[in-house]
KOLVEX-671537 format. One record per residue (C-alpha): chain; residue number from 1; residue in three letters; x, y, z. Coordinates in nm, 3 decimals, always signed. Layout:
KOLVEX-671537
{"A" NUM "ALA" {X Y Z}},
...
***
This chain:
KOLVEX-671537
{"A" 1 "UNK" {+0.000 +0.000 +0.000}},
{"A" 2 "UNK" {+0.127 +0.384 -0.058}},
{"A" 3 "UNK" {+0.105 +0.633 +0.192}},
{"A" 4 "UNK" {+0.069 +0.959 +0.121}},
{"A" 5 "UNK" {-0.050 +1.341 +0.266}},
{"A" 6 "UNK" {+0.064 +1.703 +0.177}},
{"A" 7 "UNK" {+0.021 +2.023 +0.308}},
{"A" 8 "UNK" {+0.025 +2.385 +0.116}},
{"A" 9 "UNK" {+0.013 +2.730 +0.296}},
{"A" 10 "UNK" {+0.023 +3.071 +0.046}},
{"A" 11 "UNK" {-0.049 +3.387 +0.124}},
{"A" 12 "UNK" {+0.053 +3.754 -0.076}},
{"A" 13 "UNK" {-0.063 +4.095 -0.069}},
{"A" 14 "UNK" {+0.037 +4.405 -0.286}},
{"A" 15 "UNK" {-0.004 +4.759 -0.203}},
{"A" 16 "UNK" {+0.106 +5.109 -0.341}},
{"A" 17 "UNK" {+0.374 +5.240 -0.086}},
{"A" 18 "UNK" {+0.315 +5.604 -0.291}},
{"A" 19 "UNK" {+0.249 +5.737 -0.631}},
{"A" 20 "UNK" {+0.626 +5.606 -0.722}},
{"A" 21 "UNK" {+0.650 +5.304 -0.562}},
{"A" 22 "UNK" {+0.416 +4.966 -0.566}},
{"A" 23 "UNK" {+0.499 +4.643 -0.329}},
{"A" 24 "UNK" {+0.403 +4.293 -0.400}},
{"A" 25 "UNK" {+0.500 +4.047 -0.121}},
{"A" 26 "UNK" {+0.394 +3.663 -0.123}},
{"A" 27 "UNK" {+0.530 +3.381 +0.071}},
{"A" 28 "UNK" {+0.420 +2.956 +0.040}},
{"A" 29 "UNK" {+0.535 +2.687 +0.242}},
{"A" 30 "UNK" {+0.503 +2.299 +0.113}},
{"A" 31 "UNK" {+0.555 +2.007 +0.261}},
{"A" 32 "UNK" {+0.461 +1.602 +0.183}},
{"A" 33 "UNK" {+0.557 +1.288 +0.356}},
{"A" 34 "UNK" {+0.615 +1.144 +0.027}},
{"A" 35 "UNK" {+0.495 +0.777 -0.032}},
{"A" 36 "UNK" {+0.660 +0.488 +0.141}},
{"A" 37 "UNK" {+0.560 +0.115 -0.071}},
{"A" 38 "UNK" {+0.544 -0.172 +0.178}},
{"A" 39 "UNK" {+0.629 -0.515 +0.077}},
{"A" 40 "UNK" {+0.303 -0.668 +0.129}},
{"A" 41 "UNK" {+0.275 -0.836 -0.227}},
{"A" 42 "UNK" {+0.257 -1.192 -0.288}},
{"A" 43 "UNK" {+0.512 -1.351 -0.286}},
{"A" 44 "UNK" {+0.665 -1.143 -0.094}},
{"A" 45 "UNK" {+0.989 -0.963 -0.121}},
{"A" 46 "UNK" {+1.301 -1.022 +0.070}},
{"A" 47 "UNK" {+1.380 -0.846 +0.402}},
{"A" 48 "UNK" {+1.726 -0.696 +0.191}},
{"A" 49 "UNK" {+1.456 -0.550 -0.036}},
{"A" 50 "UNK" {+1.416 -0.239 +0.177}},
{"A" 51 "UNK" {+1.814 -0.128 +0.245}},
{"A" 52 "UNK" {+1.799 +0.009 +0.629}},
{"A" 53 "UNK" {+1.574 +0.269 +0.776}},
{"A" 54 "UNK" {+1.427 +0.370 +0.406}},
{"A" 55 "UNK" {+1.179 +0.633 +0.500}},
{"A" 56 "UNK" {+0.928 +0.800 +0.259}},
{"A" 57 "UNK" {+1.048 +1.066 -0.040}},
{"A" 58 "UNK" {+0.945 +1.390 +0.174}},
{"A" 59 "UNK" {+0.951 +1.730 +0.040}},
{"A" 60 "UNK" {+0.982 +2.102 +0.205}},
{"A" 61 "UNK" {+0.988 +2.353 +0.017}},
{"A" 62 "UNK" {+0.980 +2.756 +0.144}},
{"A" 63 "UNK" {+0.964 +3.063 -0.099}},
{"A" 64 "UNK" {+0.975 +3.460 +0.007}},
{"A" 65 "UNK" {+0.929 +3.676 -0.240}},
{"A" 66 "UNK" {+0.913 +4.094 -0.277}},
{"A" 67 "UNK" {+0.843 +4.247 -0.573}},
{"A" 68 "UNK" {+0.842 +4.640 -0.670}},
{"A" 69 "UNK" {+0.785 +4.870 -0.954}},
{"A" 70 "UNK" {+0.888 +5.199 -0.932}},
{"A" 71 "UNK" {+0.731 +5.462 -1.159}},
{"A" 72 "UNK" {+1.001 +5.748 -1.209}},
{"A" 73 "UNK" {+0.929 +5.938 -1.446}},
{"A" 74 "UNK" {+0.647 +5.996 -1.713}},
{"A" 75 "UNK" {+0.913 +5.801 -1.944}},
{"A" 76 "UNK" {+1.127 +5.599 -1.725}},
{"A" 77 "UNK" {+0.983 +5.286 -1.501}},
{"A" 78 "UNK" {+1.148 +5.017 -1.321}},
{"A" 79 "UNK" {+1.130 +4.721 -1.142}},
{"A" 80 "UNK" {+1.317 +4.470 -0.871}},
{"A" 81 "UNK" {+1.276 +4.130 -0.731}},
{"A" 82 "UNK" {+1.384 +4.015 -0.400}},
{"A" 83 "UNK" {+1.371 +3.642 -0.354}},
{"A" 84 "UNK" {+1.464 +3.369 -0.089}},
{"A" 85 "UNK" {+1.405 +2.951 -0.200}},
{"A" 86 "UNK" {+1.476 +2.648 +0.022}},
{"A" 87 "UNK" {+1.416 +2.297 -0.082}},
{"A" 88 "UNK" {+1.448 +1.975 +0.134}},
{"A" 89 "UNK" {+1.411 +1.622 +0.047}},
{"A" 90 "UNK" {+1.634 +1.282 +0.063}},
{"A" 91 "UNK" {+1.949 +1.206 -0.092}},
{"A" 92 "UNK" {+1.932 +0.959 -0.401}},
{"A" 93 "UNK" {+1.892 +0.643 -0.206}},
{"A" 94 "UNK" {+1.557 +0.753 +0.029}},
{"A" 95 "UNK" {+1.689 +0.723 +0.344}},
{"A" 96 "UNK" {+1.516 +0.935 +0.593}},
{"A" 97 "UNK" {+1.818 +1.038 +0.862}},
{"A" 98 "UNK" {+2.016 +1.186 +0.533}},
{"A" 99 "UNK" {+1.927 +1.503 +0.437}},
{"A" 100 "UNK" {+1.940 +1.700 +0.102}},
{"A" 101 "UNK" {+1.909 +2.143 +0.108}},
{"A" 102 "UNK" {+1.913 +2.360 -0.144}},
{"A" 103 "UNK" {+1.922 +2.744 -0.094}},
{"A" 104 "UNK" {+1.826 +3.019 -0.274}},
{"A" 105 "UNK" {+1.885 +3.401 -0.306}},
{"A" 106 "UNK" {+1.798 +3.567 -0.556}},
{"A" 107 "UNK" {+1.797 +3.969 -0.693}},
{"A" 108 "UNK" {+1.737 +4.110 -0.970}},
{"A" 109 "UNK" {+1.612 +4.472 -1.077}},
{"A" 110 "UNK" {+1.580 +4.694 -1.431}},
{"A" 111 "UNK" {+1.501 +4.984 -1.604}},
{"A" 112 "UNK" {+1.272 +5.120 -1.871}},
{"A" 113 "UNK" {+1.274 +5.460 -2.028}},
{"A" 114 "UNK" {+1.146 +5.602 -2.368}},
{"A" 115 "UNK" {+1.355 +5.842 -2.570}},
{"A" 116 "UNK" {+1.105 +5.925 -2.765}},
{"A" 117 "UNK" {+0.762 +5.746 -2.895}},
{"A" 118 "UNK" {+1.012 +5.539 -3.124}},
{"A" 119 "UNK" {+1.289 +5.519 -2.925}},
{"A" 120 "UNK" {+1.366 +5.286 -2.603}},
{"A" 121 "UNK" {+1.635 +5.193 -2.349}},
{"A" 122 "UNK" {+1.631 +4.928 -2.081}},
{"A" 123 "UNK" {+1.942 +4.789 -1.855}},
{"A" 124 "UNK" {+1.876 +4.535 -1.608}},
{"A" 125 "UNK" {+2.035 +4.335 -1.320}},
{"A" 126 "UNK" {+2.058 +4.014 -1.171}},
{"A" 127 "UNK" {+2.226 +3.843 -0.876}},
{"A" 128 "UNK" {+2.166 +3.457 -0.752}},
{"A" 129 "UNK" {+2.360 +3.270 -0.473}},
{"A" 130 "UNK" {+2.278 +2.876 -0.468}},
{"A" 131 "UNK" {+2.391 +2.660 -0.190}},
{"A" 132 "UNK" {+2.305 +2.282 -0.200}},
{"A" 133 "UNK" {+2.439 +2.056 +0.090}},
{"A" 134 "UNK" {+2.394 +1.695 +0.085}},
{"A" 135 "UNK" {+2.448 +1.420 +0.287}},
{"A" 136 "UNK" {+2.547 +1.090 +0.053}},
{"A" 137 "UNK" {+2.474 +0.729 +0.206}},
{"A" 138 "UNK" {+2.655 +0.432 +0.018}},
{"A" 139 "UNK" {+2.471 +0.322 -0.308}},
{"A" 140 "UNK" {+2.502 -0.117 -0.238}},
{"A" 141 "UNK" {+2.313 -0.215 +0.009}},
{"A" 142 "UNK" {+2.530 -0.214 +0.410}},
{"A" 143 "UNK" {+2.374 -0.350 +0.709}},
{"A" 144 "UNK" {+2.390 -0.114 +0.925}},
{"A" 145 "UNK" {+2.288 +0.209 +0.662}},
{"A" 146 "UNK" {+2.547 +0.534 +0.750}},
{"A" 147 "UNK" {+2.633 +0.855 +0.571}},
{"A" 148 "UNK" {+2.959 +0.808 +0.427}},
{"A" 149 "UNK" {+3.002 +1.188 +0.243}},
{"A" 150 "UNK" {+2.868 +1.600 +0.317}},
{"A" 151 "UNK" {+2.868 +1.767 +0.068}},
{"A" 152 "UNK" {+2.825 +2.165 +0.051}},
{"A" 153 "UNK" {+2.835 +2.293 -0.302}},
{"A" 154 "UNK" {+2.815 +2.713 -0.347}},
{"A" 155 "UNK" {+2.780 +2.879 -0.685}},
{"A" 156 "UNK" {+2.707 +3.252 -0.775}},
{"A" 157 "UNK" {+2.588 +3.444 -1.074}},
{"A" 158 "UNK" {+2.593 +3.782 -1.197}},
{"A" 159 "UNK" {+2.478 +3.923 -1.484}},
{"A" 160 "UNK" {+2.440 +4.278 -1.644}},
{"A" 161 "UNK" {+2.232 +4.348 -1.986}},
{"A" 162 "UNK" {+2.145 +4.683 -2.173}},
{"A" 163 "UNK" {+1.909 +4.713 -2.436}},
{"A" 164 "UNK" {+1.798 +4.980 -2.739}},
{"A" 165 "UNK" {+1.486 +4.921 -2.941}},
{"A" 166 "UNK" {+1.385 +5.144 -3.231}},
{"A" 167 "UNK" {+1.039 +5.124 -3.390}},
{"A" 168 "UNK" {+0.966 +5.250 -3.752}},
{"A" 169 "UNK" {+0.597 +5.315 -3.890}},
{"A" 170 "UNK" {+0.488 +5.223 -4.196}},
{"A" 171 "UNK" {+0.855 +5.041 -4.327}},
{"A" 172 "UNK" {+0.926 +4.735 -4.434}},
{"A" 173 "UNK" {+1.129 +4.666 -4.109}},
{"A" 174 "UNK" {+0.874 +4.702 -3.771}},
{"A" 175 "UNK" {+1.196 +4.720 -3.472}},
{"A" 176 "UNK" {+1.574 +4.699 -3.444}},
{"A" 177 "UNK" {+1.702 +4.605 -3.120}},
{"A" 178 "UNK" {+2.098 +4.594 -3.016}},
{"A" 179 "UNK" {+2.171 +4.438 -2.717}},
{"A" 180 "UNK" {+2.475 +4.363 -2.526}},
{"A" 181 "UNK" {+2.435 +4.106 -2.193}},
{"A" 182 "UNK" {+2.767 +3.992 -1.964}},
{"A" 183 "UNK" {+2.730 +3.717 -1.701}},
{"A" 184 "UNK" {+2.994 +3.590 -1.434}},
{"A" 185 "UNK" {+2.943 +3.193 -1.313}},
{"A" 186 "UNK" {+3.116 +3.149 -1.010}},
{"A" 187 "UNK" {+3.083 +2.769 -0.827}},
{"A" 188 "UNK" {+3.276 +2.521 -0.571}},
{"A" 189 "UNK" {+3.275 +2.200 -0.495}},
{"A" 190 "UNK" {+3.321 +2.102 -0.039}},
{"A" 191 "UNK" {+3.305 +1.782 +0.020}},
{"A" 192 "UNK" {+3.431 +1.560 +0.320}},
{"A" 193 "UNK" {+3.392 +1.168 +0.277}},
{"A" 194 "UNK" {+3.416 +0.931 +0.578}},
{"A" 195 "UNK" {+3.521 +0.561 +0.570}},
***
């Protein structure tokens, strides 16, 4: 038989700080306790069947999120996005006292502003720091189960971009846009094995 239950929590609300500057914020939380199959078929399997204390695939997740727009001008608008992500669940393998975590932060803002009624310019921004930290348990089947590896792997990303888009009426070409984007990948690997 397969167990199974969930639970999901959301909530958000926007608002208009002033005549400039509008605020969404939102936050969810989920969490399930997975499915867990018990060897009740006929014939049934072997006890080595189910390695050690294999619990059921849980997942937690979290997400915070604040969002803006920022009116500046008649001609020039902009925007930014604030954002914080955690997921849990098992290492590859299922078993319940190892532990898999991913973090998330993430930034990432822009700019809009007209020229002219032709004419546009936009530049944005973005920022994300990831950090996943794992704990590994041996793939073949040991009697007692143990964690034999951590694992804490950081990575970062940056990434500028600028934009110009010009519109033409009545031509046989509609928009030109030049671009130019740049992005920096940064990432480790920490990891500490045990025998």
């Amino acid at each position: 038989s397969d167990v199974c239950s969930s639970d999901l929590v959301a909530a958000s609300k926007e608002f208009a700080v002033n005549n400039v500057l509008r605020l969404r914020a939102s936050a969810d939380y989920f969490h399930t306790d997975g499915w867990m199959q018990y060897p009740n078929i006929s014939p049934a399997k072997p006890a080595t069947y189910i390695k050690g204390p294999m619990g059921p695939e849980y997942a937690e997740s979290r997400n915070f999120r604040l969002q803006g727009e920022l009116r500046i001008s008649a001609d020039t608008t902009g925007f930014f996005n604030l954002g914080s992500h955690q997921m849990s669940n098992p290492p590859t393998g299922g078993y319940s006292f190892a532990t898999k975590t991913t973090n998330e932060t993430t930034f990432s803002a822009g700019i809009n502003t007209k020229l002219s009624a032709d004419q546009v310019v936009q530049a944005n921004a973005f920022y994300e720091n990831t950090t996943l930290w794992q704990q590994n348990t041996p793939t073949i089947g040991t009697n007692p189960t143990y964690i034999n590896a951590n694992y804490m792997d950081p990575s970062n990303t940056f990434g500028l971009g600028a934009k110009y888009i010009q519109s033409f009426k009545e031509q046989p070409i509609d928009q030109i846009m030049l671009g130019i984007d740049g992005r920096e990948v940064a990432a480790q690997k920490i990891g500490r094995a045990h025998v």
